[in-house]
N, CA, C and O atoms as a printed pandas DataFrame, in Angstrom:
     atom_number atom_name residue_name chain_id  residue_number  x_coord  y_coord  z_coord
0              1         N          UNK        A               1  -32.650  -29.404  -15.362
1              2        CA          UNK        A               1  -32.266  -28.020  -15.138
2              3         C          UNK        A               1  -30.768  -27.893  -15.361
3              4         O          UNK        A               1  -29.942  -28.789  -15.187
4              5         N          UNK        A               2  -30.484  -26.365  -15.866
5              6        CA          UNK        A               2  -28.699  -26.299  -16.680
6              7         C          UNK        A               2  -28.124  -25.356  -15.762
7              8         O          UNK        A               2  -28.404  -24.225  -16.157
8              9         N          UNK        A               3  -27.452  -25.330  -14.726
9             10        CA          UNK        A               3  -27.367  -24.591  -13.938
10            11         C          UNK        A               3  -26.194  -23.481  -14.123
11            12         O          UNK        A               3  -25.882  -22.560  -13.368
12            13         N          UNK        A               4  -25.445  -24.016  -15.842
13            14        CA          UNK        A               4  -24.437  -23.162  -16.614
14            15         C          UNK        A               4  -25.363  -21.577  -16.593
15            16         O          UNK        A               4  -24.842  -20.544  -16.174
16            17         N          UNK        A               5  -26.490  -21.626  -17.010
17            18        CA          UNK        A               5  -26.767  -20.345  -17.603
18            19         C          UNK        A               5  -27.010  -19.297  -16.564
19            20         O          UNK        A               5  -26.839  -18.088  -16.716
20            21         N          UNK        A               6  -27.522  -20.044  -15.256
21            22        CA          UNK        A               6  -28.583  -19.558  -14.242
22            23         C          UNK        A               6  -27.829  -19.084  -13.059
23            24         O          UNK        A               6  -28.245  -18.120  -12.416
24            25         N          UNK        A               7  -26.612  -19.784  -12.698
25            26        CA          UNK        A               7  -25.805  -19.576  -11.901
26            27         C          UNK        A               7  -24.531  -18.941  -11.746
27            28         O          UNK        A               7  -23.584  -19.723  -11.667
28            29         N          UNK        A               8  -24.222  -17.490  -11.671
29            30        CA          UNK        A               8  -22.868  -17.302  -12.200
30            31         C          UNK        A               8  -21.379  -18.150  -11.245
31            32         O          UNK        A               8  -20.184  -18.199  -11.539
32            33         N          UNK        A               9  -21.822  -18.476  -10.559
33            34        CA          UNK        A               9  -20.641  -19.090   -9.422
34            35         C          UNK        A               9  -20.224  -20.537  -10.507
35            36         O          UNK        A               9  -19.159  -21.146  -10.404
36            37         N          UNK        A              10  -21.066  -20.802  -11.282
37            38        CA          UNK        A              10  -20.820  -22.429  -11.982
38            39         C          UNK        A              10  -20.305  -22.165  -13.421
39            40         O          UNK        A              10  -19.764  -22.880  -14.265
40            41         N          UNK        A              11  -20.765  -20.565  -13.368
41            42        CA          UNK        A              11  -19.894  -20.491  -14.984
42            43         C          UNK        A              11  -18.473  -19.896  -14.705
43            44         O          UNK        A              11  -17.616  -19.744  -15.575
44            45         N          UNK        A              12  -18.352  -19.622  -13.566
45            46        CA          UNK        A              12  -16.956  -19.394  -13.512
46            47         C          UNK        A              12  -15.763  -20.967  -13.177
47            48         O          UNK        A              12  -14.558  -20.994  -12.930
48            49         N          UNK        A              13  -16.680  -21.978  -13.306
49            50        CA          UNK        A              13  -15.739  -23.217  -13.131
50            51         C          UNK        A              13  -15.028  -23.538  -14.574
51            52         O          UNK        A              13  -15.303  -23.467  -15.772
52            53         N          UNK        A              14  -13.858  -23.967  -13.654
53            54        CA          UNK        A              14  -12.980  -24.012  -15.312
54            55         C          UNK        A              14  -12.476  -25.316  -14.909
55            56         O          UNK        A              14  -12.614  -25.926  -13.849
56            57         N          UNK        A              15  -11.467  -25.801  -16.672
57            58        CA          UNK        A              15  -11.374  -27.325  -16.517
58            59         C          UNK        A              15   -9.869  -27.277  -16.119
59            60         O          UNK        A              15   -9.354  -26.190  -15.858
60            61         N          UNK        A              16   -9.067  -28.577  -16.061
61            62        CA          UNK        A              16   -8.157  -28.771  -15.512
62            63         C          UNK        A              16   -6.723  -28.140  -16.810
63            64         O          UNK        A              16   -7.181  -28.052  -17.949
64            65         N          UNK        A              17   -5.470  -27.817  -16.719
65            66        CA          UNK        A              17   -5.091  -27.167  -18.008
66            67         C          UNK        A              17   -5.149  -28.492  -18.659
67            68         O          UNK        A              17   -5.911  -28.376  -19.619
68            69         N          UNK        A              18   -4.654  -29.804  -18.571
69            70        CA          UNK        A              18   -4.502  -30.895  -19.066
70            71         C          UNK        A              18   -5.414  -31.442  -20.032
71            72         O          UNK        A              18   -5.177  -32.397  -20.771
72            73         N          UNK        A              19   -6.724  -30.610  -19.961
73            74        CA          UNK        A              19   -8.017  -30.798  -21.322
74            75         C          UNK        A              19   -7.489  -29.990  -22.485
75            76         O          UNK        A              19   -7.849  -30.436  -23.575
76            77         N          UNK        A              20   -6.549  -28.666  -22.536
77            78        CA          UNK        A              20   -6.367  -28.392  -23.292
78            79         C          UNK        A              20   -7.936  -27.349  -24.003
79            80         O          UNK        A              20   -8.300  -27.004  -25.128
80            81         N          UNK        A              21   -8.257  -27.243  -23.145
81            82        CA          UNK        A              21  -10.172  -26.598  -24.010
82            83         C          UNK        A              21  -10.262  -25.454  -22.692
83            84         O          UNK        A              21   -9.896  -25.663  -21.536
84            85         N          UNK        A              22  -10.825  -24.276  -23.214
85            86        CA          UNK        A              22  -10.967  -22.972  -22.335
86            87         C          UNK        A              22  -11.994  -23.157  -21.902
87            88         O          UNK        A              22  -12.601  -22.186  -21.450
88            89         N          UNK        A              23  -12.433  -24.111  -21.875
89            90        CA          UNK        A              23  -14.427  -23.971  -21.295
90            91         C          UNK        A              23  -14.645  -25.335  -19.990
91            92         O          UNK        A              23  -13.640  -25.898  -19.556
92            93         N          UNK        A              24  -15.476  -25.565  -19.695
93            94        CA          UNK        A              24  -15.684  -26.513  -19.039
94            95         C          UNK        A              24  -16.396  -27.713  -20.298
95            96         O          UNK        A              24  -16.066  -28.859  -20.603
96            97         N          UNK        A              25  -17.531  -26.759  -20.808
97            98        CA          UNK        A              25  -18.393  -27.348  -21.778
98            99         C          UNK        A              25  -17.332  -27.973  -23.015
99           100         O          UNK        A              25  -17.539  -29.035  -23.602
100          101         N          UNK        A              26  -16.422  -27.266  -23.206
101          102        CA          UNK        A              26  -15.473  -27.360  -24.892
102          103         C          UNK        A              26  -14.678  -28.985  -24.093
103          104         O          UNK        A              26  -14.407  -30.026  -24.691
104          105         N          UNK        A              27  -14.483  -28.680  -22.631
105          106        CA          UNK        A              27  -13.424  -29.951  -22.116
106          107         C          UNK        A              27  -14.262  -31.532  -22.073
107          108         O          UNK        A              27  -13.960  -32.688  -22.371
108          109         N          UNK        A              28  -15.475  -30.825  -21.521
109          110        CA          UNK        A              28  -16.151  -31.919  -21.568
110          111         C          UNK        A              28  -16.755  -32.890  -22.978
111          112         O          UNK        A              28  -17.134  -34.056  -22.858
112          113         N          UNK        A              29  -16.742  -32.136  -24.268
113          114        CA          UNK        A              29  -17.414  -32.718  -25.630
114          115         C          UNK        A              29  -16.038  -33.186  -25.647
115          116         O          UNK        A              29  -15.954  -34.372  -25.326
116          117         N          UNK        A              30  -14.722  -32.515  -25.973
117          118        CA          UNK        A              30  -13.491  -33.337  -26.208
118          119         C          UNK        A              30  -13.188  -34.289  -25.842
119          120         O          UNK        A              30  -12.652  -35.071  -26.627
120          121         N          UNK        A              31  -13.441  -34.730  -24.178
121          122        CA          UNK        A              31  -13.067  -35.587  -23.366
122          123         C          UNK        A              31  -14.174  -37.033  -23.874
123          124         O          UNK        A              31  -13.806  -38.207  -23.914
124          125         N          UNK        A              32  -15.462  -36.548  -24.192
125          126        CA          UNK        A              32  -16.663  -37.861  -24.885
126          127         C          UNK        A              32  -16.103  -38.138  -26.027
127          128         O          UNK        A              32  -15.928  -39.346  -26.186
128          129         N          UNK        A              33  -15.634  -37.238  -27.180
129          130        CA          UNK        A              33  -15.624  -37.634  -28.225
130          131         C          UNK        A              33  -13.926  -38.144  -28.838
131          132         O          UNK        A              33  -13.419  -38.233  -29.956
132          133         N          UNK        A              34  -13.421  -38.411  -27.337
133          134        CA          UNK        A              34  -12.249  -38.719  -28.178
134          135         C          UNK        A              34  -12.183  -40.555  -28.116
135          136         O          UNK        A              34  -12.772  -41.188  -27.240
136          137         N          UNK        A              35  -11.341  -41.218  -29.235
137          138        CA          UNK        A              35  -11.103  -42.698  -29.444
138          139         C          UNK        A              35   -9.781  -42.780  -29.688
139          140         O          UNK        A              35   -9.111  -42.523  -30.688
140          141         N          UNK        A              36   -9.437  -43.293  -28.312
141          142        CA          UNK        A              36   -7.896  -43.783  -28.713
142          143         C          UNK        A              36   -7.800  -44.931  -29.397
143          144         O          UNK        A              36   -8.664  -45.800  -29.518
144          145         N          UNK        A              37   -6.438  -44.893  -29.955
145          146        CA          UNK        A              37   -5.758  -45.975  -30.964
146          147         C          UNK        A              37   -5.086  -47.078  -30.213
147          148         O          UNK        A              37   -4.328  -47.912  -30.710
148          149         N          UNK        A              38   -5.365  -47.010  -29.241
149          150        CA          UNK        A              38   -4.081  -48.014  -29.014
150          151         C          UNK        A              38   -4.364  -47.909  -27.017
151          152         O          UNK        A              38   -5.108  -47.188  -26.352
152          153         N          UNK        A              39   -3.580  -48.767  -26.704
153          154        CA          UNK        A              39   -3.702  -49.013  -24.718
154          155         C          UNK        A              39   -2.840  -47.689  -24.319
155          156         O          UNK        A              39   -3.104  -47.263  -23.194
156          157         N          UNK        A              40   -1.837  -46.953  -25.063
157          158        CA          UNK        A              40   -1.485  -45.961  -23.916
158          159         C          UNK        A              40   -1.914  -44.495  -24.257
159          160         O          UNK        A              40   -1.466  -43.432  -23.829
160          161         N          UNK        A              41   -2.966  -44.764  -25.199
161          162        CA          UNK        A              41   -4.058  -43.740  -25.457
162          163         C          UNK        A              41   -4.959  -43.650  -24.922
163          164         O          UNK        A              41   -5.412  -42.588  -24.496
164          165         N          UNK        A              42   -5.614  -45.081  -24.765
165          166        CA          UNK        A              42   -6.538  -45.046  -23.735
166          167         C          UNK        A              42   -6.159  -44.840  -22.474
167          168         O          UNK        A              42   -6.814  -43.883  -22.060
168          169         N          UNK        A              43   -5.432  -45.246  -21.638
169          170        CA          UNK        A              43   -4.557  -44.878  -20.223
170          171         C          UNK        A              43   -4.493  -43.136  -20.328
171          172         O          UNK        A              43   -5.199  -42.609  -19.468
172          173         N          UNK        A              44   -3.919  -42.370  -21.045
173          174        CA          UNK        A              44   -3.759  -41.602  -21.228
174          175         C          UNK        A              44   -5.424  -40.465  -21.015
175          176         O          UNK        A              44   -5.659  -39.589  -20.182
176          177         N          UNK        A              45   -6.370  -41.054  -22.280
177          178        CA          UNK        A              45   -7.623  -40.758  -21.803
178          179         C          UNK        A              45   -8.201  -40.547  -20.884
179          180         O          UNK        A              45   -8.853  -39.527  -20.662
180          181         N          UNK        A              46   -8.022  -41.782  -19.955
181          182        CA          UNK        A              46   -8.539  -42.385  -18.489
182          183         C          UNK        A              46   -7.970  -41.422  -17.797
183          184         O          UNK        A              46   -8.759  -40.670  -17.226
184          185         N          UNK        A              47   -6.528  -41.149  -17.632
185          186        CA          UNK        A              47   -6.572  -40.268  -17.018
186          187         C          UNK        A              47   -6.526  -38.543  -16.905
187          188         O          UNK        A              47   -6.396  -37.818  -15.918
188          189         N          UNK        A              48   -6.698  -38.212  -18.418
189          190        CA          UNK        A              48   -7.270  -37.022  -18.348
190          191         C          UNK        A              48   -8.829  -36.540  -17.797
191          192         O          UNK        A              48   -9.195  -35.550  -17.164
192          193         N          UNK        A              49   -9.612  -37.803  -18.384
193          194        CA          UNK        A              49  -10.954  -37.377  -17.915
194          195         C          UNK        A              49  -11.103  -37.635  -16.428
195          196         O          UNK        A              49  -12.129  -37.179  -15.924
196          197         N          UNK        A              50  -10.091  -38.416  -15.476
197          198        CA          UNK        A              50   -9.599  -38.353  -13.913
198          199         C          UNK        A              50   -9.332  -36.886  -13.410
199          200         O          UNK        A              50   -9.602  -36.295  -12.365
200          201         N          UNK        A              51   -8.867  -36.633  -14.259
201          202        CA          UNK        A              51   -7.987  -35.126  -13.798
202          203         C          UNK        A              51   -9.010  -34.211  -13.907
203          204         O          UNK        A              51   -9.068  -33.277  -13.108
204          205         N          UNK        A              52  -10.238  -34.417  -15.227
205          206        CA          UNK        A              52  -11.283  -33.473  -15.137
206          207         C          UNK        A              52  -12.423  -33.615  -14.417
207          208         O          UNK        A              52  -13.242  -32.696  -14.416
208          209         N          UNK        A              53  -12.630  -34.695  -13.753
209          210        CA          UNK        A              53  -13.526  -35.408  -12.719
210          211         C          UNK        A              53  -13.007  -34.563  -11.275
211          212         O          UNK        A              53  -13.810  -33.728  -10.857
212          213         N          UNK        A              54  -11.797  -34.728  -10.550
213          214        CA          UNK        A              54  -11.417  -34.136   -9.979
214          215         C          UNK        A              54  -11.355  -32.873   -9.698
215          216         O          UNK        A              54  -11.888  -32.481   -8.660
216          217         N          UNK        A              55  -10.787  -32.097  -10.435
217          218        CA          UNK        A              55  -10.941  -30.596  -10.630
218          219         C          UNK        A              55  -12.563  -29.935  -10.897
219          220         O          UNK        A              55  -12.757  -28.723  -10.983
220          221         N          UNK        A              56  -13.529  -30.846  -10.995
221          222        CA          UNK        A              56  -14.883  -30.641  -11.098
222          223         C          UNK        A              56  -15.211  -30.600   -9.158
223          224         O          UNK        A              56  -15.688  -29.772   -8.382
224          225         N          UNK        A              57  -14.740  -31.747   -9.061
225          226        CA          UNK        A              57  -15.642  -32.389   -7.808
226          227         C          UNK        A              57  -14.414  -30.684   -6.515
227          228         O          UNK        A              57  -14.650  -29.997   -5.521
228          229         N          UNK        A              58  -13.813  -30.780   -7.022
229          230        CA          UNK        A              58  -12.890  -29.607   -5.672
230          231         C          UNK        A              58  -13.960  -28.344   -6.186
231          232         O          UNK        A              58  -14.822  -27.863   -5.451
232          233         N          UNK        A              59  -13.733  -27.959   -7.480
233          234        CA          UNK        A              59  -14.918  -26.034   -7.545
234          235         C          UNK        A              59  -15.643  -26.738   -7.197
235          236         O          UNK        A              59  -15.310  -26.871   -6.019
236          237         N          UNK        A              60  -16.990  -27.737   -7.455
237          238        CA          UNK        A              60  -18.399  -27.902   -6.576
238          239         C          UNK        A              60  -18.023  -28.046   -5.415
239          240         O          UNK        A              60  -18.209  -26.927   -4.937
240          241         N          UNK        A              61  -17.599  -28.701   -4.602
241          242        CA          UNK        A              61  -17.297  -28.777   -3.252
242          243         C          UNK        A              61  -17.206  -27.517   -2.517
243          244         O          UNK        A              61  -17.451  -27.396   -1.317
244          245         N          UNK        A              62  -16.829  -26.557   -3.335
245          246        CA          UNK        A              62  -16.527  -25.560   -2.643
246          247         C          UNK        A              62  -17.406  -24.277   -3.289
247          248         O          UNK        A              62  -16.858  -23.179   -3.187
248          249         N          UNK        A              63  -18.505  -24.315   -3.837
249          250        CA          UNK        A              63  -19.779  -23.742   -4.174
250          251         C          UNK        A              63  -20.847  -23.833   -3.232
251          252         O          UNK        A              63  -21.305  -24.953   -3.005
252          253         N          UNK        A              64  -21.334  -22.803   -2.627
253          254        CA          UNK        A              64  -22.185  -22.569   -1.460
254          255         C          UNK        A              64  -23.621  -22.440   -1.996
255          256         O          UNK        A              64  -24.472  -23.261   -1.652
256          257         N          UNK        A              65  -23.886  -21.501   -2.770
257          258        CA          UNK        A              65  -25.239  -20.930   -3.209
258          259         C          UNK        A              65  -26.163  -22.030   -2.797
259          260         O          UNK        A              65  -25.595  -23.122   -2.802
260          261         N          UNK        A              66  -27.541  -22.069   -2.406
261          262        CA          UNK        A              66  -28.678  -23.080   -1.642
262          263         C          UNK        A              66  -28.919  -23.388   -3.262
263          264         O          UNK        A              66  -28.500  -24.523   -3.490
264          265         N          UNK        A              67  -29.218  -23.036   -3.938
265          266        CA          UNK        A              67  -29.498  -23.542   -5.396
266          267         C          UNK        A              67  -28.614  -24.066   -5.903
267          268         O          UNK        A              67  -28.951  -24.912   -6.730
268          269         N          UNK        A              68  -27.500  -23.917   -5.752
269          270        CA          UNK        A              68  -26.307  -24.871   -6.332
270          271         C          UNK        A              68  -26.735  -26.208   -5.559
271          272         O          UNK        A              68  -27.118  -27.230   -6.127
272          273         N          UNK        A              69  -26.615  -26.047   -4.223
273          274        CA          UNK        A              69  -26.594  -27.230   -3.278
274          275         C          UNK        A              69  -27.608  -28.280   -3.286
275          276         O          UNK        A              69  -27.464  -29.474   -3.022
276          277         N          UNK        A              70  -28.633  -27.655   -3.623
277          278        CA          UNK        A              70  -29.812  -28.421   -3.569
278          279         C          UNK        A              70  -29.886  -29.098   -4.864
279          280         O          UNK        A              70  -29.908  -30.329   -4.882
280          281         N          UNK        A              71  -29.929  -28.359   -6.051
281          282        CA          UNK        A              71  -29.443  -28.990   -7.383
282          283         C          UNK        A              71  -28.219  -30.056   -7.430
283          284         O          UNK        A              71  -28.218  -31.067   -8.133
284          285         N          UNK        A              72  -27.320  -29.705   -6.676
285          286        CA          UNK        A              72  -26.095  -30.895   -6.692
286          287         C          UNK        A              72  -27.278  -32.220   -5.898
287          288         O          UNK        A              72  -27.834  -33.109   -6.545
288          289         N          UNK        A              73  -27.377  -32.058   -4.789
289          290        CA          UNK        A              73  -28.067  -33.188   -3.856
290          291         C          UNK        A              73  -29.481  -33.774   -4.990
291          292         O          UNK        A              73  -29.815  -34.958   -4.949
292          293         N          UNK        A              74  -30.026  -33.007   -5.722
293          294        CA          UNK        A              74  -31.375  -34.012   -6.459
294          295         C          UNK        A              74  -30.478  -34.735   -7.574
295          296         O          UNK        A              74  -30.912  -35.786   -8.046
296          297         N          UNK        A              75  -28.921  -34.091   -8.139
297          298        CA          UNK        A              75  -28.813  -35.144   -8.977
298          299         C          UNK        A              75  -28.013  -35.944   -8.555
299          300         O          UNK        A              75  -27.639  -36.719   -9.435
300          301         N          UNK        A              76  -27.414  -36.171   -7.237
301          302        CA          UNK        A              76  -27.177  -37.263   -6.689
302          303         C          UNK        A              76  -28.145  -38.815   -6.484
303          304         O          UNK        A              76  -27.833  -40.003   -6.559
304          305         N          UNK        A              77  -29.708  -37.934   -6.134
305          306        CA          UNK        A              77  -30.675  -39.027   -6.520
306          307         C          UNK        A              77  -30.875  -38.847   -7.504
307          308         O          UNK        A              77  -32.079  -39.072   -7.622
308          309         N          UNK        A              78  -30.437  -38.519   -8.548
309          310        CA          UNK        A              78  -31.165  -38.822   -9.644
310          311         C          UNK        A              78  -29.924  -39.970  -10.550
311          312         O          UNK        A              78  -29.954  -40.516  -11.653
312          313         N          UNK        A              79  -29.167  -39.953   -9.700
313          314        CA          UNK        A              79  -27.632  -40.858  -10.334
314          315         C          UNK        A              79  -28.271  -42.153   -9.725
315          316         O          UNK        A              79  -28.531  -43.159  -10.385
316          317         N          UNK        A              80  -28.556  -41.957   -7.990
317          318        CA          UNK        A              80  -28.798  -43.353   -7.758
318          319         C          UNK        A              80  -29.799  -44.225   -7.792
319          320         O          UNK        A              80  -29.943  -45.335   -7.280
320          321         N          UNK        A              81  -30.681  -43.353   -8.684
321          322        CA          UNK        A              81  -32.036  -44.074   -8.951
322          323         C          UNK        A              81  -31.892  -45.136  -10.239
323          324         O          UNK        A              81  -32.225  -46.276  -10.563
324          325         N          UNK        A              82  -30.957  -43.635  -10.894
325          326        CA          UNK        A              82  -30.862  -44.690  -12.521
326          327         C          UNK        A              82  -29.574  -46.003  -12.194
327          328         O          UNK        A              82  -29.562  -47.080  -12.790
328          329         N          UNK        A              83  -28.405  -45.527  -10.960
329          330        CA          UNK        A              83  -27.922  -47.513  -10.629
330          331         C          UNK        A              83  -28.690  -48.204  -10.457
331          332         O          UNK        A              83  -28.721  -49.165  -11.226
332          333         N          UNK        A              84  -30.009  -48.100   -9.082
333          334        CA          UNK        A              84  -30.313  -48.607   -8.977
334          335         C          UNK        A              84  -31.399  -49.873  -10.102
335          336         O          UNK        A              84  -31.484  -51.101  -10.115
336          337         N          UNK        A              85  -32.043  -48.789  -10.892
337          338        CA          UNK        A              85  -32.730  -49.290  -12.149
338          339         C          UNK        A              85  -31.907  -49.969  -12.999
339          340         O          UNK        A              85  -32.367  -50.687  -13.887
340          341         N          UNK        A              86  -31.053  -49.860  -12.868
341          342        CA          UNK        A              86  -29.929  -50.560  -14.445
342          343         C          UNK        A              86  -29.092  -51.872  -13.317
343          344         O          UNK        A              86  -28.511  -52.790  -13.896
344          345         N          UNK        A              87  -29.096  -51.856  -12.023
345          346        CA          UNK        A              87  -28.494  -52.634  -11.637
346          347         C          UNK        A              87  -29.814  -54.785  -11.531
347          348         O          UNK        A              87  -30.947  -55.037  -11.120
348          349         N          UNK        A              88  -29.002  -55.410  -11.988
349          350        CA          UNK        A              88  -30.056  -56.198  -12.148
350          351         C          UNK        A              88  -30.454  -56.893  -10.660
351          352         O          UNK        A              88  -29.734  -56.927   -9.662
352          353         N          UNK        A              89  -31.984  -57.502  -10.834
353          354        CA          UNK        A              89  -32.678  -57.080   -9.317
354          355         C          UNK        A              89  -31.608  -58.397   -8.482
355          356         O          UNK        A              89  -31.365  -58.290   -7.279
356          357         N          UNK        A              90  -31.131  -59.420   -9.200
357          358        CA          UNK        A              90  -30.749  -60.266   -7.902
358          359         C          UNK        A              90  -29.511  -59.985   -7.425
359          360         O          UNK        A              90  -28.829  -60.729   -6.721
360          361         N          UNK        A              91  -29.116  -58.476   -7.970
361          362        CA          UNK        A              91  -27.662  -58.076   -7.446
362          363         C          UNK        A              91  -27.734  -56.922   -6.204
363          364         O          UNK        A              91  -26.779  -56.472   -5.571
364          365         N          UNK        A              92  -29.042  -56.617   -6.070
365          366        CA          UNK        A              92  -29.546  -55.559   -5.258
366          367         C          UNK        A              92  -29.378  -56.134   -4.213
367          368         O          UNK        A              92  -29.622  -57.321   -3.999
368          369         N          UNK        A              93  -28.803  -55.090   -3.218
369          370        CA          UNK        A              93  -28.885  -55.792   -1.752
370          371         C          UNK        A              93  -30.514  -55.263   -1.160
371          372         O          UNK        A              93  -31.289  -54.611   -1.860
372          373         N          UNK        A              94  -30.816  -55.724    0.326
373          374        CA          UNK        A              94  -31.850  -55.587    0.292
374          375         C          UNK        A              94  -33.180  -56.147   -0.268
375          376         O          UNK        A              94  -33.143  -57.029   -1.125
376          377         N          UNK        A              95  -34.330  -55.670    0.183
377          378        CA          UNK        A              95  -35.729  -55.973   -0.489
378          379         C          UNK        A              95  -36.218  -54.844   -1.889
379          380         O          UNK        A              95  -36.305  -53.619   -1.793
380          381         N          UNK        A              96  -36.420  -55.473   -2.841
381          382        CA          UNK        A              96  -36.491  -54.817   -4.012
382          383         C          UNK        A              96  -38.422  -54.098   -4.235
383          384         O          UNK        A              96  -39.478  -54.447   -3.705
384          385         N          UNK        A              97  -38.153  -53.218   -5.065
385          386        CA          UNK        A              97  -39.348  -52.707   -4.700
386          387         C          UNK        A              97  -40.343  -52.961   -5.015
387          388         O          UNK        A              97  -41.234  -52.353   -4.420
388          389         N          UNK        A              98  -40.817  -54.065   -6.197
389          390        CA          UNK        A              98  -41.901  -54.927   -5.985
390          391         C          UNK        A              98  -42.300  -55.384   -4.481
391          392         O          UNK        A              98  -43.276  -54.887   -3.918
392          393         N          UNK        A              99  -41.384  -56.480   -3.796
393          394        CA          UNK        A              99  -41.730  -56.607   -2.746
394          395         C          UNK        A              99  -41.696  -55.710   -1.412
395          396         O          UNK        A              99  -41.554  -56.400   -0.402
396          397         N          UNK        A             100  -41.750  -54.961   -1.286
397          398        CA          UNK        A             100  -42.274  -53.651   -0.715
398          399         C          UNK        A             100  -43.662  -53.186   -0.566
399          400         O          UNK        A             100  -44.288  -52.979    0.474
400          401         N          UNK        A             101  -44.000  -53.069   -1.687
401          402        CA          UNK        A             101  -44.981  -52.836   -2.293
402          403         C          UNK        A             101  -46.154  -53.707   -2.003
403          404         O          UNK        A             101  -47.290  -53.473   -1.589
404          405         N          UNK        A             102  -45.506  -54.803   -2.357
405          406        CA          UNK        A             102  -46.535  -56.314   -2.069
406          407         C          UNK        A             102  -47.015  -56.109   -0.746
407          408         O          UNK        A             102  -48.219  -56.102   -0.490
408          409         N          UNK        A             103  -45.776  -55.876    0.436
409          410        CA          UNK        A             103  -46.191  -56.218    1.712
410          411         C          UNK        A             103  -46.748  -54.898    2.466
411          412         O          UNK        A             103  -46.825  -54.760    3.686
412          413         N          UNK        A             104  -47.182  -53.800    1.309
413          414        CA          UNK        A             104  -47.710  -52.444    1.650
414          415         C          UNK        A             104  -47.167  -52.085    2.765
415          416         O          UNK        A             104  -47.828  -51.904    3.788
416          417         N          UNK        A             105  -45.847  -51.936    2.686
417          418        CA          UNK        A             105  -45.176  -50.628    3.543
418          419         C          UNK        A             105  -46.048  -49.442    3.659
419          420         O          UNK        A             105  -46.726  -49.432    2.631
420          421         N          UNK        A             106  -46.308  -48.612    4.277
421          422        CA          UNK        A             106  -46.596  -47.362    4.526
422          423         C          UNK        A             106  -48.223  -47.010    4.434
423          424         O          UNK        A             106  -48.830  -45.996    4.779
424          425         N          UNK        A             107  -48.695  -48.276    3.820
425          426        CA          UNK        A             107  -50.055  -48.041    3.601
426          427         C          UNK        A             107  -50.747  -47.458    5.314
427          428         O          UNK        A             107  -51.243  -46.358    5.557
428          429         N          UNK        A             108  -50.584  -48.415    6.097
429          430        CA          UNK        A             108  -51.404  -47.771    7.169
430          431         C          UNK        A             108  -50.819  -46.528    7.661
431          432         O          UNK        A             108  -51.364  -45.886    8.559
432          433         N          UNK        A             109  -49.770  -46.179    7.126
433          434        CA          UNK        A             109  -48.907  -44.447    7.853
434          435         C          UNK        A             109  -49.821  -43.417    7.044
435          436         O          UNK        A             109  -50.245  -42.337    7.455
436          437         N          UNK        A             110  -49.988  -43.907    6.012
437          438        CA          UNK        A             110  -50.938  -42.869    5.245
438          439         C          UNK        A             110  -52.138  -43.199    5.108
439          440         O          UNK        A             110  -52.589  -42.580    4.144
440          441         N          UNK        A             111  -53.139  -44.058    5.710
441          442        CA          UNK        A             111  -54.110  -44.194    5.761
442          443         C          UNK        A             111  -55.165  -43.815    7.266
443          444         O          UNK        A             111  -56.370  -43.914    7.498
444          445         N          UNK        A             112  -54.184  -43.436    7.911
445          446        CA          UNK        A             112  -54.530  -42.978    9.343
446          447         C          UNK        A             112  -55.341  -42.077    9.491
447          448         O          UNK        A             112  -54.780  -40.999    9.681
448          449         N          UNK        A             113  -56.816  -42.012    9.490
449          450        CA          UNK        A             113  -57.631  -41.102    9.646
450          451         C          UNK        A             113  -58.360  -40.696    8.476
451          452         O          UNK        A             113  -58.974  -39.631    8.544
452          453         N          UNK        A             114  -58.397  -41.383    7.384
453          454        CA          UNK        A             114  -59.103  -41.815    6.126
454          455         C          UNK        A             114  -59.748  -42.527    6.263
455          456         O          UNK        A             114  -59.418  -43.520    6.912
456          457         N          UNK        A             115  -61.034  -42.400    5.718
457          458        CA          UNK        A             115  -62.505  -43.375    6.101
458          459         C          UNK        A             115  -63.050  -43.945    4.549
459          460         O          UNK        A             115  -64.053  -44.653    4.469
């Protein structure tokens, strides 16, 4: 879900002046598609797309609408599902979810009164 089109409180977010781009969308393709030449291009990079990370995270923070909110919170899980998947399993803290599974967690919570 694009919450640019649907939400007017999110199309009024703008980028930091330091992108140099009038849009959020124009700051953000600039900020992917650029390749620095050299280490104080890249530094330089790093920290423009800092500056546009920031200035993102202060307007959401301060966006109320229950549809904004709730949309921010599912793609929070939806960020830490895909670490968790890309993170490899013997780096996971915890019991991984094969074994979970194995030792049927929850089976009898949901089997309670099923015949």
């Amino acid at each position: 879900m694009d919450l640019l089109p649907s939400v007017p409180a999110v199309r009024q977010l703008r980028p930091p002046e330091s992108c140099g781009a009038p849009s959020v969308t124009e700051c953000l393709v600039k900020l992917r598609v650029a390749a620095p030449d050299d280490l104080d291009q890249t530094q330089a990079l790093f920290s423009r797309r800092a500056q546009f990370i920031d200035a993102m995270n202060h307007q959401f923070g301060e966006l109320q609408g229950a549809l904004t909110r709730n949309y921010m919170a599912c793609r929070a899980v939806i960020g830490a599902k895909i670490d968790f998947d890309l993170t490899p399993k013997d780096l996971r803290p915890g019991m991984d979810e094969d074994k979970r599974r194995a030792r049927d967690f929850f089976r009898s919570e949901a089997s309670i009164g099923m015949q």
